[in-house]
C-alpha positions in Angstrom: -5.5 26.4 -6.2 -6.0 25.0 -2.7 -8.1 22.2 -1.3 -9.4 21.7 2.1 -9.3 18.0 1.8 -7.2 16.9 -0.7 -3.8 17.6 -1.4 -2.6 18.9 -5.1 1.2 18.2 -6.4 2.3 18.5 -10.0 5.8 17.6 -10.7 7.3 15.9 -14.3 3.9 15.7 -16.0 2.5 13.7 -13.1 -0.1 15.0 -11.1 -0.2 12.8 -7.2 -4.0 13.9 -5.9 -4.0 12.4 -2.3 -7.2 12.6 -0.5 -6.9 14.0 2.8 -9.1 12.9 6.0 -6.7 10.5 7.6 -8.5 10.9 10.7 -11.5 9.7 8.9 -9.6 7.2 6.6 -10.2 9.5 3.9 -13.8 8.6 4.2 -15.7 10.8 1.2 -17.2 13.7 3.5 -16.8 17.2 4.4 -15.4 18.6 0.6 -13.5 15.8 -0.3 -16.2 14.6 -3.3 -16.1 17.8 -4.5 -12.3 19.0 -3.9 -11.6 15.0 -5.8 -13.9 15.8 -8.6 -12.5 19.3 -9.1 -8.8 18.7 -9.2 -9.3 15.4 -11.6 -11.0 17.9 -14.2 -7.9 20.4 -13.4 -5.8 17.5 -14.0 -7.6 16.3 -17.1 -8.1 20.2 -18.6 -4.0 20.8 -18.0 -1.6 19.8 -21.1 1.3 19.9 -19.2 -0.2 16.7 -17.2 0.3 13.3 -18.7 -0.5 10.7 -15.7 -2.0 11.4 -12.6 -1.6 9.3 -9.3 -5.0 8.7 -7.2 -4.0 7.9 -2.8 -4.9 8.5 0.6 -2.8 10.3 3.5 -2.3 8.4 6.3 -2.9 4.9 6.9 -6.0 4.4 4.2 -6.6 4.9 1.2 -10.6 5.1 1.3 -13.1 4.1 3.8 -15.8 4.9 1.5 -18.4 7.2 2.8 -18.4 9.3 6.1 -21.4 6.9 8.0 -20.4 9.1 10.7 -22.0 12.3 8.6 -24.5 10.2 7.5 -26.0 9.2 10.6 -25.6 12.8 12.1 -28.1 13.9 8.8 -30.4 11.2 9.5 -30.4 12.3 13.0 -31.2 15.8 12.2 -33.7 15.1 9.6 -31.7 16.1 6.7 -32.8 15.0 3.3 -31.3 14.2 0.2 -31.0 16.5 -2.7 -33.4 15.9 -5.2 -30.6 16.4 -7.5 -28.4 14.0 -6.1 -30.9 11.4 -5.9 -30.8 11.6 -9.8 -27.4 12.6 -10.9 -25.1 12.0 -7.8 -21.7 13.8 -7.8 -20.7 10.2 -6.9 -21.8 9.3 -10.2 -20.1 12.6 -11.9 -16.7 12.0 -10.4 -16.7 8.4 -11.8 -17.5 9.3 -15.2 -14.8 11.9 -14.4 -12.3 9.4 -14.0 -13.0 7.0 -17.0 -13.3 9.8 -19.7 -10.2 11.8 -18.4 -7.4 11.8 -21.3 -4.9 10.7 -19.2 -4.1 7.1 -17.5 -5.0 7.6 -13.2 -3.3 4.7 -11.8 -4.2 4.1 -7.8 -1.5 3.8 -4.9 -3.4 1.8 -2.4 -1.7 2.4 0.8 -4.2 0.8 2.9 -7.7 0.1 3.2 -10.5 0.5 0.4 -14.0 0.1 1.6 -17.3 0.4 0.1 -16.6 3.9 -2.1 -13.1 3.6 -1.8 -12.4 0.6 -3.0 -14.6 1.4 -6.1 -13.0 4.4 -6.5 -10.0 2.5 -6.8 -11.5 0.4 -9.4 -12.3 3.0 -11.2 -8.6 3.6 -12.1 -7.2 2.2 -14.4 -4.4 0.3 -12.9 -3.9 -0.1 -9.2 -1.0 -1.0 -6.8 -1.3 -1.8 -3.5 0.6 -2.1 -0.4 1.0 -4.9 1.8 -1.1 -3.4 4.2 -3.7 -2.6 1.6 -7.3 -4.0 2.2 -10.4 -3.8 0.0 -14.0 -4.6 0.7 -17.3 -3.9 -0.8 -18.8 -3.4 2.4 -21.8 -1.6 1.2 -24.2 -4.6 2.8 -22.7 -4.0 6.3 -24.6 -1.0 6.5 -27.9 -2.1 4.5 -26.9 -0.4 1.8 -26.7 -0.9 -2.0 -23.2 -0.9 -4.0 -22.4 2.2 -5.6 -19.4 4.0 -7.0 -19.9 1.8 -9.9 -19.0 -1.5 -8.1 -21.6 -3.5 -9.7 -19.8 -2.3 -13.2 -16.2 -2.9 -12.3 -15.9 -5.7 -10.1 -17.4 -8.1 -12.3 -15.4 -7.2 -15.2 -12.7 -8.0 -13.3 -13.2 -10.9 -10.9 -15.8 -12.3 -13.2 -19.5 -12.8 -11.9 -19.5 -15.1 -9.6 -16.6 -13.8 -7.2 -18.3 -10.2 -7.7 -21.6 -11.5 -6.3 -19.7 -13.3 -3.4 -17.6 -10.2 -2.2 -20.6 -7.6 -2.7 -22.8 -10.3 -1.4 -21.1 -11.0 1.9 -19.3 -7.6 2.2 -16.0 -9.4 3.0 -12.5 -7.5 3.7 -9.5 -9.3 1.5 -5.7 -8.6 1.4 -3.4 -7.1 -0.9 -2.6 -11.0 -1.8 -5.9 -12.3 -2.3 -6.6 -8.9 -4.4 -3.5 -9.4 -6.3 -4.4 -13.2 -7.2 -8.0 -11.8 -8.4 -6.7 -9.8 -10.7 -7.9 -6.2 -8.4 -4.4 -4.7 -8.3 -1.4 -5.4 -11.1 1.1 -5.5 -8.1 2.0 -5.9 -4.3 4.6 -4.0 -3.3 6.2 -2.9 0.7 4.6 0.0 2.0 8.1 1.9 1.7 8.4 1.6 -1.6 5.2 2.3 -2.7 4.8 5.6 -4.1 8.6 4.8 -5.7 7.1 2.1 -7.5 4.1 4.0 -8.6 6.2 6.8 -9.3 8.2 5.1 -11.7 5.5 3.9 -13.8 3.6 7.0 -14.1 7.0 8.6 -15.3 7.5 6.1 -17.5 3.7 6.0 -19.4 4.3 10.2 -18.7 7.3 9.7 -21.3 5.0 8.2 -24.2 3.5 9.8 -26.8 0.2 10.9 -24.4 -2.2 11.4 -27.8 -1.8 7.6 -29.0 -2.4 6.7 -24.7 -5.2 8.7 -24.8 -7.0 7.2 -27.3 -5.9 3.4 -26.8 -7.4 4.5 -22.8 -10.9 5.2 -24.7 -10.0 2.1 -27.3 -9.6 -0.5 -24.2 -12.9 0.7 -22.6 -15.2 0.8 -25.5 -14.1 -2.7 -26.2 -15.5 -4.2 -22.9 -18.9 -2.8 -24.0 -18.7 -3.5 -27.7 -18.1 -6.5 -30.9 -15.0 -7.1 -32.2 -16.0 -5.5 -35.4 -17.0 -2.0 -33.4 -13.2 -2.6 -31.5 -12.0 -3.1 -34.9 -13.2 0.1 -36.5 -12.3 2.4 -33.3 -8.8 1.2 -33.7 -8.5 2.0 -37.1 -10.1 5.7 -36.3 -7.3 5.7 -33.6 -4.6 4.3 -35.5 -5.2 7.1 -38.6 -5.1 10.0 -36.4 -1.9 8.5 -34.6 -0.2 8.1 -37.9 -0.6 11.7 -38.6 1.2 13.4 -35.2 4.5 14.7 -35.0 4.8 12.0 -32.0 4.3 9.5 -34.4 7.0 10.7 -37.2 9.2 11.0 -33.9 8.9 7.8 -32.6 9.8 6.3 -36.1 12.9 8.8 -36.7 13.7 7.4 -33.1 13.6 3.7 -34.0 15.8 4.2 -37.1 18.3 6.1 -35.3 18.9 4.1 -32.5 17.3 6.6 -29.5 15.0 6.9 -27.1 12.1 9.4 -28.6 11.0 12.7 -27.0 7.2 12.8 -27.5 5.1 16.3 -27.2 2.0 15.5 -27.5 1.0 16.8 -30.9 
């Protein structure tokens, strides 16, 4: 299956979607919400897939949405669906991301604005290039955050830096990003996709059941007591105990090898 705007690659269990506007930045018009949305549920659906890798061609990674598009629609008098006035594929794609089975980590080879760089925050680990960028510039255009930026960024930067960056709309580097806790590491644009390479192949190798559910384990812990984090673990931790990845991983240790999970 083909995509006008995004690209599709599948190699080792890793599945490398790379939007595909760079004339626009890989700003979210044209089909790229709805190419992105579809290949993440292709990604998720397919068992041979363990990791998948979230970038941009070019030299960004997301300018967020196509303003351009959006002031040609205003011009004509195009309005908004009623439909996506209430349940936004924006919203869809998101909800995508954090209930797909397998880990999404985000190579950030440039800038992340406004959509992009929640989108990027919607992954669940990021790694950005020097030349990365990232700005909730939602209020540059008199617009409200979206994308889920008012649920990720504070979780992340804590409160008070959230309301500063969505407040002003301010641009930071890869090292500011980096010291904020936005990205785990900062890394030469050359050796980017190596680096995120290496650590897909290497969570790809793991016993993908146990990932899976410690990825829905870390999330519902942000949103519940220790008690309700508790009890999810222990759900987890019983069906773990029963997989043939599990019985693997514990012949492994006793023989002195590296295991061979397959995911059942």
């Amino acid at each position: 299956m083909t995509y006008k705007c995004l690209l599709y690659d599948e190699q080792e269990g890793i599945a490398t979607l790379t939007l595909n506007r760079p004339e626009r930045l890989n700003a979210l018009g044209d089909t790229l919400r709805q190419d992105l949305h579809e290949a993440l549920r292709r990604a998720s659906d397919d068992p041979a897939i363990r990791v998948m890798i979230l970038t941009g061609a070019g030299r960004g990674f997301c300018s967020g949405g196509d303003v351009k598009a959006m002031n040609e629609a205003k011009a004509s008098g195009q309005s908004q669906a009623l439909l996506d006035k209430v349940a936004p594929s924006r919203d869809q794609t998101i909800l995508a991301m954090r209930d797909a089975p397998k880990p999404i980590i985000a190579a950030v080879n440039g800038p992340a604005a406004g959509a992009g760089m929640n989108l990027a925050l919607a992954c669940d680990i990021r790694i950005a290039s020097t030349t990365a960028r990232f700005g909730e510039t939602f209020v540059r255009r008199g617009l409200h955050v979206d994308w889920g930026g008012t649920y990720f960024l504070p979780r992340l930067v804590g409160m008070a830096r959230a309301c500063e960056l969505i407040f002003t709309g301010d641009m930071i580097d890869a090292e500011e990003a980096l010291e904020l806790g936005l990205v785990s590491r900062v890394v030469e644009p050359e050796v980017l996709m190596t680096t995120v390479r290496e650590l897909a192949h290497k969570i790809a190798a793991g016993p993908p059941i146990a990932i899976r559910l410690a990825k829905r384990a870390l999330y519902r812990s942000q949103d519940s007591d220790l008690r309700s984090a508790l009890e999810f673990e222990t759900y987890a931790q019983n069906i773990c105990r029963d997989t043939e990845d599990a019985r693997e991983g514990i012949r492994a240790f006793v023989e002195k090898r590296a295991p061979s999970f397959q995911g059942r």
